[in-house]
N, C-alpha and C positions, 0 to 999 in steps of 0.2 A: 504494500500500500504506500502511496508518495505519503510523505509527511510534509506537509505545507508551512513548518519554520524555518523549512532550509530555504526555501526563495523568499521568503517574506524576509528574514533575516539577512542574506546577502544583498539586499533590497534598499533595506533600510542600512545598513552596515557602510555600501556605495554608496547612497546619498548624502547620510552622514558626512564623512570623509570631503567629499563635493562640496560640501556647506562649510564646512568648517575651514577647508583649504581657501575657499572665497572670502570669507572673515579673515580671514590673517592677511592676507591681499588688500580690504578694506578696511582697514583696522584705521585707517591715519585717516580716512575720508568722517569727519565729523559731521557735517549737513547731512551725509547719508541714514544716520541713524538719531537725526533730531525727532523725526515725529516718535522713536520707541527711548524719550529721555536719557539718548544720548548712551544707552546700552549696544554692546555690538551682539544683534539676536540672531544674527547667522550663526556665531560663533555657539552659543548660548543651547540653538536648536541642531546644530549640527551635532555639538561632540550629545545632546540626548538620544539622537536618532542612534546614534552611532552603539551608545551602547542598549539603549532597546536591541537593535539589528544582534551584536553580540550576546546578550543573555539570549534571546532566541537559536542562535546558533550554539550557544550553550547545553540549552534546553533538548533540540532536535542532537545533539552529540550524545548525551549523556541518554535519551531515550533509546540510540542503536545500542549501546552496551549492555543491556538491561536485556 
């Protein structure tokens, strides 16, 4: 049977990673992140995805062994 955290995890894991690599790039642009007070929310939602994506691949790892 497919287990559906492996792609949903590597999913999220690559968009993560995407997002977060763009934050570091606009890290110095400040007008870009006035309307979220000045927080950098790429950064913020990338490295979340990233590890959502991770413990799902966690999860789908640790269920083959079993």
């Amino acid at each position: 049977m497919v287990d559906i955290r492996i792609p949903i995890g590597l999913m999220f894991s690559i968009i993560g990673i995407l997002i977060s690599v763009f934050g570091f790039f606009t890290m110095s642009n400040a007008e870009m992140y006035q309307k979220s007070l000045g927080f950098n929310v790429n950064i913020l939602m990338g490295v979340l995805m990233l590890v959502f994506g991770l413990i799902m691949l966690y999860f789908a790892k640790r269920k083959k062994k079993a």
